[in-house]
FIMI-621464 format. One record per residue (C-alpha): residue number from 1; chain; x, y, z. Coordinates in nm, 4 decimals. Layout:
<pts>
nr,kette,east,north,up
NUM,A,X,Y,Z
...
</pts>
This chain:
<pts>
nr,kette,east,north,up
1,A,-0.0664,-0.2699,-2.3050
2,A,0.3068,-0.2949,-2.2896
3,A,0.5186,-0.1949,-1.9537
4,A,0.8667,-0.0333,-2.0388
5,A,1.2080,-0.0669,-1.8072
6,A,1.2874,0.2850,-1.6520
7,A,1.5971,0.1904,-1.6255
8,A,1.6979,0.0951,-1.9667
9,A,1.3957,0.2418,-2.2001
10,A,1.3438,-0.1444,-2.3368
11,A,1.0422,-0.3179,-2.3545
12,A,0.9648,-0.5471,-2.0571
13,A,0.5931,-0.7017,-2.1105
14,A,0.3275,-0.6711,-2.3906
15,A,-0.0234,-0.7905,-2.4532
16,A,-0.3328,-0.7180,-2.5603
17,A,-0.5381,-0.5034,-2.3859
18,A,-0.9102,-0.6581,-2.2947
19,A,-1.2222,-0.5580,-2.4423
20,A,-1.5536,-0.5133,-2.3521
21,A,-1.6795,-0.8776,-2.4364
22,A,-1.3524,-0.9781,-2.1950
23,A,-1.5100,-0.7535,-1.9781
24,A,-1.8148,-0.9386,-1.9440
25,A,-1.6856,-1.2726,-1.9838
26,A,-1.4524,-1.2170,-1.6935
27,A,-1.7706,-1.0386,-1.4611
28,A,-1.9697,-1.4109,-1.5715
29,A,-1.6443,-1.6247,-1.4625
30,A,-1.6198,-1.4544,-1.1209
31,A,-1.9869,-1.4830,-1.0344
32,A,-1.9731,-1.8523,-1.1217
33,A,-1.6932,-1.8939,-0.9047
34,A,-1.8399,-1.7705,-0.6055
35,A,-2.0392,-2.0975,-0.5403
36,A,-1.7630,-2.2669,-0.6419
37,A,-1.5269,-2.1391,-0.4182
38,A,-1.7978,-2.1877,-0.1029
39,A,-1.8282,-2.5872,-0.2305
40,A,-1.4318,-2.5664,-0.1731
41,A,-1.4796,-2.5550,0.2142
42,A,-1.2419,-2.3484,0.4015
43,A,-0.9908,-2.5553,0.4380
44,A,-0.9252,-2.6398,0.0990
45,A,-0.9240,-2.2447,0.0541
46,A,-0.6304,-2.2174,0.2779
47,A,-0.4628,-2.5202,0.1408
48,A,-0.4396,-2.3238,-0.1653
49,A,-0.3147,-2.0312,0.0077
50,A,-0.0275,-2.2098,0.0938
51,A,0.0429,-2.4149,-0.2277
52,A,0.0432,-2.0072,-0.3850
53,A,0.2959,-1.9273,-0.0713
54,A,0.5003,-2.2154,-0.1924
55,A,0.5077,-2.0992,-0.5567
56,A,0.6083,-1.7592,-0.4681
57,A,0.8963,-1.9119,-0.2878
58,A,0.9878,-2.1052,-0.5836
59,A,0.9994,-1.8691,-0.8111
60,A,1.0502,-1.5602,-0.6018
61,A,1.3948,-1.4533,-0.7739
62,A,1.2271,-1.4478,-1.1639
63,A,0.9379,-1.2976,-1.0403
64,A,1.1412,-0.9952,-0.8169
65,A,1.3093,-0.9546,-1.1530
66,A,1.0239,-0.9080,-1.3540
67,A,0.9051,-0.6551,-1.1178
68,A,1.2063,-0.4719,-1.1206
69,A,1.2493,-0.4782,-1.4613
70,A,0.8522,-0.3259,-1.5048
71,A,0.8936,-0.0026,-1.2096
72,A,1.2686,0.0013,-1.1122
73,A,1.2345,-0.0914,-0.7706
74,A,1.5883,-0.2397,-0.6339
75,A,1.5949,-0.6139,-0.7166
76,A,1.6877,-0.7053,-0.2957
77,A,1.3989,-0.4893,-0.2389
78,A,1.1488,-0.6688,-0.4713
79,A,1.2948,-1.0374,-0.3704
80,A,1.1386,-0.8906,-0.0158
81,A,0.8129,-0.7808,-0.1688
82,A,0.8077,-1.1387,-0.3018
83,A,0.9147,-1.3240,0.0175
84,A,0.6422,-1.0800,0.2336
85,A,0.3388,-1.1789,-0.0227
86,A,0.4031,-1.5574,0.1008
87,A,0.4263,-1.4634,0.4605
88,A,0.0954,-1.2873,0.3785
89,A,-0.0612,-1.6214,0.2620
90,A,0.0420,-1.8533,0.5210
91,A,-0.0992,-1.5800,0.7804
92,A,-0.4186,-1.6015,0.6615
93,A,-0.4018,-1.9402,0.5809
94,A,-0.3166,-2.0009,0.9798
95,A,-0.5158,-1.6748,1.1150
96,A,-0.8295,-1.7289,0.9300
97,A,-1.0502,-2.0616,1.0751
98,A,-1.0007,-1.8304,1.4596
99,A,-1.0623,-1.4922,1.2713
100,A,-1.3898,-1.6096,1.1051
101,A,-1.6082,-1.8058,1.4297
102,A,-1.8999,-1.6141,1.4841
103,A,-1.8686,-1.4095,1.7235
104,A,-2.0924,-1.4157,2.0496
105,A,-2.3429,-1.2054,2.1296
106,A,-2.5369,-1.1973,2.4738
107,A,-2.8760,-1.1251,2.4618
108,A,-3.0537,-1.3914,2.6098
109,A,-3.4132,-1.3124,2.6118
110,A,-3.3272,-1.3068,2.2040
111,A,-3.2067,-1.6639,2.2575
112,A,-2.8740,-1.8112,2.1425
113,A,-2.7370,-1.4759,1.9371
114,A,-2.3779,-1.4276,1.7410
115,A,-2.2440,-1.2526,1.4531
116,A,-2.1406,-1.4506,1.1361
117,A,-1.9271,-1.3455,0.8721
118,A,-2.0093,-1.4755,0.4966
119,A,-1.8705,-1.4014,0.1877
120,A,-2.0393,-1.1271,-0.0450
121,A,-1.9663,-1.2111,-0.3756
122,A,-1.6981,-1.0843,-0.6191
123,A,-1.4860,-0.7902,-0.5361
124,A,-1.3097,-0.5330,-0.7574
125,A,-0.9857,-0.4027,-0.6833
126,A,-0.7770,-0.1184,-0.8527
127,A,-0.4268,-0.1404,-0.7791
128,A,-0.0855,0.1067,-0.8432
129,A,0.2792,0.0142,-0.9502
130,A,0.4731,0.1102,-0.6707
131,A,0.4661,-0.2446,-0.4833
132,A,0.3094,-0.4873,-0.7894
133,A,0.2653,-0.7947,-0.6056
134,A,0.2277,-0.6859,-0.2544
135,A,-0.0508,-0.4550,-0.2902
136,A,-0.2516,-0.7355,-0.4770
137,A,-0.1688,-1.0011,-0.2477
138,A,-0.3028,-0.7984,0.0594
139,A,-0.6329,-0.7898,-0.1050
140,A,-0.6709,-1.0907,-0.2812
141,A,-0.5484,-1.3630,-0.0042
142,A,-0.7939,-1.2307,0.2585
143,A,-1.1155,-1.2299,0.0101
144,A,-1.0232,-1.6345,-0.1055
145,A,-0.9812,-1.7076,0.2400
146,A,-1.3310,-1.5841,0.3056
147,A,-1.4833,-1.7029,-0.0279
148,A,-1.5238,-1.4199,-0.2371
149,A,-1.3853,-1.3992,-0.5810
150,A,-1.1520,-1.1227,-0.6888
151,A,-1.0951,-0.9144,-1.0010
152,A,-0.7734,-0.7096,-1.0860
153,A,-0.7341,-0.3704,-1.2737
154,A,-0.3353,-0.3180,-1.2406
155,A,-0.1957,-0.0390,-1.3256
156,A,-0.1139,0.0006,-1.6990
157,A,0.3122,-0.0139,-1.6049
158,A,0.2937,-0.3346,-1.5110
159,A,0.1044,-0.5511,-1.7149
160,A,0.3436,-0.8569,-1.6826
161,A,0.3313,-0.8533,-1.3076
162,A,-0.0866,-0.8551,-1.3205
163,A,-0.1098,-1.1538,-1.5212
164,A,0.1604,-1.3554,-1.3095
165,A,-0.0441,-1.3197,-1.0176
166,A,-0.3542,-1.4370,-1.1638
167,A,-0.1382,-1.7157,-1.2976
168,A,-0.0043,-1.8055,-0.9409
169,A,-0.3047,-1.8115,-0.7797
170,A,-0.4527,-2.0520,-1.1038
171,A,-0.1495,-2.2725,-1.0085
172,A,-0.2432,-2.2812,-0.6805
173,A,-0.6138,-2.4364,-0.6900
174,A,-0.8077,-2.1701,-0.6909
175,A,-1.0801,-2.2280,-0.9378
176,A,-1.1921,-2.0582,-1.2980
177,A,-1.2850,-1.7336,-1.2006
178,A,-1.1973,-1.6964,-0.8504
179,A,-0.9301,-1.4221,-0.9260
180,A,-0.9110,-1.2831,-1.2895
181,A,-0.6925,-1.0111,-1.3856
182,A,-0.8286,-0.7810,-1.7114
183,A,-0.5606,-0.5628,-1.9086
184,A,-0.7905,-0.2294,-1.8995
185,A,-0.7195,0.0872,-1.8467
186,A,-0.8824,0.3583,-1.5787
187,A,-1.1541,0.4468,-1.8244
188,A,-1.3860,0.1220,-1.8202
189,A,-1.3498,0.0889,-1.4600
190,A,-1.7023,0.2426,-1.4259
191,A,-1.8779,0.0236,-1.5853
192,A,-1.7039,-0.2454,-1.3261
193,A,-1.7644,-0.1005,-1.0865
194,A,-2.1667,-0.0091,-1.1095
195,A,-2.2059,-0.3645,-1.2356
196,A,-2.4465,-0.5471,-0.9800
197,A,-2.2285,-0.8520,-0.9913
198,A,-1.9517,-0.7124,-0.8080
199,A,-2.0173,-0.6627,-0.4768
200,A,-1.7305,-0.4325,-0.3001
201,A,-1.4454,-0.2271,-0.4373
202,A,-1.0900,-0.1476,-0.3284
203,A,-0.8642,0.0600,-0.4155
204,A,-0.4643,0.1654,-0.3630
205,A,-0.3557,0.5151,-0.5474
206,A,-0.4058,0.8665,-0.5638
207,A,-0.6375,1.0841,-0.3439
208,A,-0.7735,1.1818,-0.7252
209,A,-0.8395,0.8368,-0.8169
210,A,-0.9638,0.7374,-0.4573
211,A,-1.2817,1.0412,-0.4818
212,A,-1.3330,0.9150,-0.8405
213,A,-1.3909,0.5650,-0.7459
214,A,-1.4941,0.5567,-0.3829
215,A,-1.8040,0.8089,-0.5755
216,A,-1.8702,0.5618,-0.7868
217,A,-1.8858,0.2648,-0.5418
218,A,-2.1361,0.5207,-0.3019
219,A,-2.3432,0.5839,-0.5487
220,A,-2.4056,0.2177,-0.6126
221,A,-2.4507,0.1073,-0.2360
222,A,-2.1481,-0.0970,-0.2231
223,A,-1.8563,-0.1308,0.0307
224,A,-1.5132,-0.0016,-0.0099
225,A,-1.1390,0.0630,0.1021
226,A,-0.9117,0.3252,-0.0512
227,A,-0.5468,0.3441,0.0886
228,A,-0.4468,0.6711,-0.0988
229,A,-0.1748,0.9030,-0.0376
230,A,0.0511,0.9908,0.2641
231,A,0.2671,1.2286,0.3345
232,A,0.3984,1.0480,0.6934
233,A,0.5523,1.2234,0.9582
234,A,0.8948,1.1538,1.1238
235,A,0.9182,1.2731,1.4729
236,A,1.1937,1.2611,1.6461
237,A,1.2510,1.4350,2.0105
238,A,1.5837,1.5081,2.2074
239,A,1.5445,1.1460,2.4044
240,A,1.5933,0.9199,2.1154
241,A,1.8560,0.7379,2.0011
242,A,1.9635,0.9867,1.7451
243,A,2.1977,0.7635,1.5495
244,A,1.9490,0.5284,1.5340
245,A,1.6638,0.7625,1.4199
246,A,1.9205,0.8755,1.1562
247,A,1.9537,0.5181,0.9880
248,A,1.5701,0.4525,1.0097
249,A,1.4807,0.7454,0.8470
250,A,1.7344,0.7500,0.5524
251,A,1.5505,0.4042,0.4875
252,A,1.2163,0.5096,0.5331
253,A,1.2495,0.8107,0.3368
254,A,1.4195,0.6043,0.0531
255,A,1.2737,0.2345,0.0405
256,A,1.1314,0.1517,-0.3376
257,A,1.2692,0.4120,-0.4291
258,A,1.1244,0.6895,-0.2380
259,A,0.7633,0.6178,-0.4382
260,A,0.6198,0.4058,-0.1070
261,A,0.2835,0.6076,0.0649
262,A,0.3891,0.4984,0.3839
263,A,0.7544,0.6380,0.2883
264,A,0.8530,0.8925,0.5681
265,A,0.8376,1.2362,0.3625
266,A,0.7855,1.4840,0.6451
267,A,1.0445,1.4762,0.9374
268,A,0.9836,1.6618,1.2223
269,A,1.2829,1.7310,1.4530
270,A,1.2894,1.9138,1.7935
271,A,1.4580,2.2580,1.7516
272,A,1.7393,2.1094,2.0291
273,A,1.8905,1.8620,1.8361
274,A,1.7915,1.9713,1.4679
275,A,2.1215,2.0688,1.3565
276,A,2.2751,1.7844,1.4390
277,A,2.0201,1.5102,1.3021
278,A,2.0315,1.7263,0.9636
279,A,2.3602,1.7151,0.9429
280,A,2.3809,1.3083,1.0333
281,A,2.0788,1.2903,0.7566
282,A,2.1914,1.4694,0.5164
283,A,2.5538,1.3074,0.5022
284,A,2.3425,0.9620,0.4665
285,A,2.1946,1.0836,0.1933
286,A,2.4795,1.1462,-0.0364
287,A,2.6219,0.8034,0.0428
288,A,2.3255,0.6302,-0.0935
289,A,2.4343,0.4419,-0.4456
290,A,2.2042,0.5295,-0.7189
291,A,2.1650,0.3253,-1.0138
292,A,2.1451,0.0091,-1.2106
293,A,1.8470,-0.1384,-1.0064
294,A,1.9209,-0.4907,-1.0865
295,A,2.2576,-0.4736,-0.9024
296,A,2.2805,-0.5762,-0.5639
297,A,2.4453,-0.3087,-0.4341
298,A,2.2131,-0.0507,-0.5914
299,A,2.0322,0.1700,-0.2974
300,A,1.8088,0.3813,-0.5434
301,A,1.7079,0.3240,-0.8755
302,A,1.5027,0.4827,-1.1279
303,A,1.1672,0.6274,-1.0469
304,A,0.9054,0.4462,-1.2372
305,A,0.8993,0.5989,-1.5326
306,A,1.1145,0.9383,-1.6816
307,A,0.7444,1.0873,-1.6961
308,A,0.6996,1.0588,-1.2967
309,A,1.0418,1.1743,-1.2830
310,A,0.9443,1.4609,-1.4819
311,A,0.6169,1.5658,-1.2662
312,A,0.7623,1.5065,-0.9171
313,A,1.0919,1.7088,-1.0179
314,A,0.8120,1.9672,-1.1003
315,A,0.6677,1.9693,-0.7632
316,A,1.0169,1.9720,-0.6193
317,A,1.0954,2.2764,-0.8148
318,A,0.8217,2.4636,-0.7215
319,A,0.8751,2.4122,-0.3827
320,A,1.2527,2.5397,-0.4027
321,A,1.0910,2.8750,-0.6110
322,A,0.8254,2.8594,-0.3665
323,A,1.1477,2.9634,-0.0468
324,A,1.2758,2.6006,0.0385
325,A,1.6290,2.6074,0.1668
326,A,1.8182,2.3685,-0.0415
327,A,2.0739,2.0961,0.2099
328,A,2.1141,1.8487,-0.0551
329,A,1.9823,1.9332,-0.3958
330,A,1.8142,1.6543,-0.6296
331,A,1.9069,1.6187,-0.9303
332,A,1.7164,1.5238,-1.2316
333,A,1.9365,1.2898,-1.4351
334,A,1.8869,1.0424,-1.7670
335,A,1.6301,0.8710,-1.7888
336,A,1.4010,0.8176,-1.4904
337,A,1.6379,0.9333,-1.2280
338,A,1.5904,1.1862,-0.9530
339,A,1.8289,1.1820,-0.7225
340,A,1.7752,1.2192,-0.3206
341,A,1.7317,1.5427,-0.1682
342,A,1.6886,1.6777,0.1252
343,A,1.4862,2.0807,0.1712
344,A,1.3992,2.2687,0.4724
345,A,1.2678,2.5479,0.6219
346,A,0.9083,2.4556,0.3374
347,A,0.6792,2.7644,0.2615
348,A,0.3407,2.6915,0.3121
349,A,0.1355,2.6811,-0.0019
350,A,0.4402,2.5008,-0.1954
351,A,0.3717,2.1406,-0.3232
352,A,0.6580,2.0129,-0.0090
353,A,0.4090,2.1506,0.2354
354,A,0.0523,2.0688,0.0886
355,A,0.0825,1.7710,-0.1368
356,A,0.2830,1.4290,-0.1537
357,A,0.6151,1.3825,-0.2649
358,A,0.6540,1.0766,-0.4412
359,A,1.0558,1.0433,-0.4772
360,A,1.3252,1.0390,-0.2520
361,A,1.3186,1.3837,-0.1509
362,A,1.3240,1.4771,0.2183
363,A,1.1599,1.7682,0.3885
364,A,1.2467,1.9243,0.7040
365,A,1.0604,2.0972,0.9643
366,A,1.1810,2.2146,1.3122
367,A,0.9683,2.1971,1.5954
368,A,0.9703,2.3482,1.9720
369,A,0.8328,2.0733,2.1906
370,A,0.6230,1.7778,2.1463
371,A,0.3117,1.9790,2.0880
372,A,0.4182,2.1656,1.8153
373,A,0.5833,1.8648,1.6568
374,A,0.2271,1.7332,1.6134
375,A,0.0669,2.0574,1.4932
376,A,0.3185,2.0509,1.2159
377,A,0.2135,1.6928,1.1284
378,A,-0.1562,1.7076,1.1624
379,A,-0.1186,2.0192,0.9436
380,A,-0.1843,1.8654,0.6734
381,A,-0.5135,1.6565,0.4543
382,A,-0.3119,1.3204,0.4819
383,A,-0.2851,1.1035,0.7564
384,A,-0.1758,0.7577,0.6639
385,A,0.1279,0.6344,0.8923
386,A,0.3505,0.8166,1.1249
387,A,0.6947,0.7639,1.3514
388,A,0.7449,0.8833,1.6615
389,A,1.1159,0.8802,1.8159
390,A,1.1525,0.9637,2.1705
391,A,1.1984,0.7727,2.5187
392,A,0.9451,0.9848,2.7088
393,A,0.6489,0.7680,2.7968
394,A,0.4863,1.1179,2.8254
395,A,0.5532,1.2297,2.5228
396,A,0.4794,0.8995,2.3471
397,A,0.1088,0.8651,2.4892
398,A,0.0741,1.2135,2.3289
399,A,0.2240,1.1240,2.0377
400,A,0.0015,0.7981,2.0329
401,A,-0.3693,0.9479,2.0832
402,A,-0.3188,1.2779,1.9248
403,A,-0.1387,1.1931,1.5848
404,A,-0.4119,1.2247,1.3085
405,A,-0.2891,0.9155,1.1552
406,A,-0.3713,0.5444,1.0538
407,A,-0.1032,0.4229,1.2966
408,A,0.1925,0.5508,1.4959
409,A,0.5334,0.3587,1.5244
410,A,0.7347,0.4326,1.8170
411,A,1.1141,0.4230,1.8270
412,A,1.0512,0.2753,1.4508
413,A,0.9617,0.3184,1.0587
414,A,0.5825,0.2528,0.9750
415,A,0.6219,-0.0727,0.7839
416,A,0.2820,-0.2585,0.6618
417,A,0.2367,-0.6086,0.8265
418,A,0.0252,-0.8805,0.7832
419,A,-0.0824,-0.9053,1.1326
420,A,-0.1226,-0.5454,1.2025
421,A,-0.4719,-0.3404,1.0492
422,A,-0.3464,-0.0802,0.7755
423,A,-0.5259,0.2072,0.6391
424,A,-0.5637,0.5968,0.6764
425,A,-0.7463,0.8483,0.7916
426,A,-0.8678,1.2476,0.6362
427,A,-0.7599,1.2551,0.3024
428,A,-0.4693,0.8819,0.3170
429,A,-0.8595,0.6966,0.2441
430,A,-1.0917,0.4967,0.4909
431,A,-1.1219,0.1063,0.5782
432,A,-0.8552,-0.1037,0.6907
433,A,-0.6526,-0.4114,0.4970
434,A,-0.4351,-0.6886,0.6600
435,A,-0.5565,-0.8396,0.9882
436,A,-0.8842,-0.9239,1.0986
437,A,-1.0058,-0.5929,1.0015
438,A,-0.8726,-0.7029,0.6190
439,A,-1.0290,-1.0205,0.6099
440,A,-1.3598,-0.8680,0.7533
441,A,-1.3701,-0.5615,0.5176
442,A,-1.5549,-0.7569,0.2389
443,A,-1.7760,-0.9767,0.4552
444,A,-2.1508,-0.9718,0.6029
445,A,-2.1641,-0.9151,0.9259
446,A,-2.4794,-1.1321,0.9544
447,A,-2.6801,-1.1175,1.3170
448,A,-2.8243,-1.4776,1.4111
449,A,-3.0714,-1.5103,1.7215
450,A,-3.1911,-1.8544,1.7319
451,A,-3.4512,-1.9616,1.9422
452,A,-3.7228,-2.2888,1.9949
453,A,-3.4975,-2.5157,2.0177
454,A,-3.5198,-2.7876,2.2687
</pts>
């Protein structure tokens, strides 16, 4: 398994793939570890939570390298992914002793009642390229903190990132077996995932690979998350700070590269000031500077590989055929480069309207009032993040119980966080990481009524 630079065509990382008798070695270690990790205590737990915070500081800049180097993401960009995976740590590392007292229950003819929550045993999680260490991180630091041991399938591009982490955590006193990572690919993740020694799946990725493994995990009776896709809407009504809604978007149409699944993709502008914003938008656009990702200055890079170039430059095709009015036309150049673009006026039944657009590629609808604005955004199967722009407290309590979406930011991009639940709803997945709700997703929720006692 080898991970190539989309930037540069070179080889980045290469190693064996595992086998089947890795397979089951690995399923042994983690079982084995699960006792191990309870003998820890909690406290020792979180003490390794922070040493692992403290060698992601330390080496933060070679690691941000390595994971621009594997997917193309802008280096200042990945130094952040880096710097937020720590932040991650010490939050649960803080967050965790309140997060995981039982909680009370009264029922006093039942005696003294509350609700625990223990560890269930080893977890499986299959995780994409787009963010390599973040979207680990957010799953493995909130199932050590509770005791359960986790096992890796990265995605194929980014081999070298998988096995740092695993080698992080190592360093950071976790022990054998409490977080493996296996170099397989998405074929003998069924036979992981039935096994009876792993005890809850997760997964971050497509809405295709999301039914195929959220099936799987039903059919075996075991608890799961899938964050898949998103296609978020941008909102933004005639009493916002237009300039302002202008910036944010630009940025949360573009971050990593435009391939994020909480990435802005749909925006949504009131028919009064539509013009205007496009213009402002659009002009952003073309200042963006594309290219070497490893240079500071660099706004958009590569996509993560000249095939996902290829396929998403498809999709934006089609939708151009399809009627799409072009206001800034992407452009597929050498290598894995697509540049940004910006379409309007989308034809339903075109890729733009239905499906996800995983580059920097804007689409723009126009809406009449408020109301509309959300029909145009709940029109559709995802509903993962949206923002809502607007200084109407009206119009933001609509926005805020009618959105179909995992979360609505007001007067700001959607932006995971460590203390704020993330997840989806319709086709964006089920479950919730990050937060309580994150470190209770892989937990028994065990009822205890105690009574007889003096």
């Amino acid at each position: 398994m080898k991970s190539i630079n989309p930037y540069t065509g070179d080889t980045v990382f290469e190693a064996q793939s595992h086998g089947q008798a890795a397979i089951e070695a690995a399923l042994t270690r983690a079982v084995n570890a699960a006792p191990k990790l309870k003998a820890m205590g909690m406290d020792a737990r979180l003490d390794a939570l922070r040493r692992a915070a403290d060698i992601l500081d330390d080496q933060r800049d070679a690691i941000a390298e390595l994971m621009t180097r594997e997917m193309g993401k802008p280096i200042k960009q990945a130094r952040a992914e880096v710097e937020k995976c720590a932040w991650l740590c010490r939050y649960y590392a803080d967050e965790a002793p309140d997060m995981l007292k039982p909680d009370p229950i009264e029922a006093p003819e039942k005696g003294q009642c509350s609700l625990y929550h223990l560890p269930i045993g080893p977890v499986f999680a299959v995780m994409p390229w787009n963010f390599p260490f973040w979207q680990v991180f957010r799953f493995a630091a909130p199932n050590l903190a509770v005791g359960n041991p986790g096992l890796l399938k990265h995605a194929s591009a980014v081999p070298g990132s998988a096995l740092k982490i695993a080698e992080v955590l190592d360093k950071a006193g976790f022990p054998e077996g409490a977080f493996q990572t296996l170099l397989i690919g998405s074929e003998k993740t069924e036979t992981i995932i039935t096994d009876d020694r792993i005890r809850g799946v997760t997964l971050t990725g497509s809405e295709g690979a999301g039914s195929a493994v959220a099936s799987l995990a039903g059919k075996a009776i075991k608890p799961s998350v899938m964050e898949l896709g998103g296609s978020d809407a941008f909102i933004v009504m005639p009493s916002a700070d237009l300039d302002t809604a202008v910036e944010t978007a630009v940025t949360a149409r573009t971050q990593n590269n435009g391939q994020s699944c909480i990435a802005a993709k749909r925006f949504i502008i009131h028919q009064d000031i539509y013009e205007e914003f496009t213009a402002k938008f659009v002009q952003s656009m073309k200042a963006l500077k594309i290219g070497d990702p490893m240079d500071e200055s660099t706004d958009i890079g590569p996509l993560s590989s000249a095939d996902a170039a290829d396929e998403v430059y498809d999709l934006v095709r089609q939708t151009i055929d399809g009627g799409a009015k072009v206001l800034l036309a992407p452009e597929r150049k050498d290598r894995a480069f697509l540049t940004p673009g910006v379409l309007a006026d989308i034809p339903r039944g075109t890729p733009g309207h239905d499906s996800e657009i995983f580059a920097p590629v804007a689409l723009m609808f126009k809406a009449e009032d408020v109301d509309h604005a959300i029909a145009i955004a709940n029109n559709h199967p995802y509903g993962l993040g949206s923002s809502f722009w607007s200084k109407d407290k009206a119009e933001i309590e609509t926005a805020c119980t009618d959105l179909e979406a995992g979360s609505t930011y007001v007067n700001q991009m959607v932006a995971s966080d460590p203390r704020l639940p993330f997840g989806g709803v319709k086709k964006s997945g089920y479950g919730r990481e990050l937060a309580r709700d994150g470190l209770l997703a892989f937990t028994n929720p065990k009822t205890i009524a105690i009574t007889g006692l003096d």
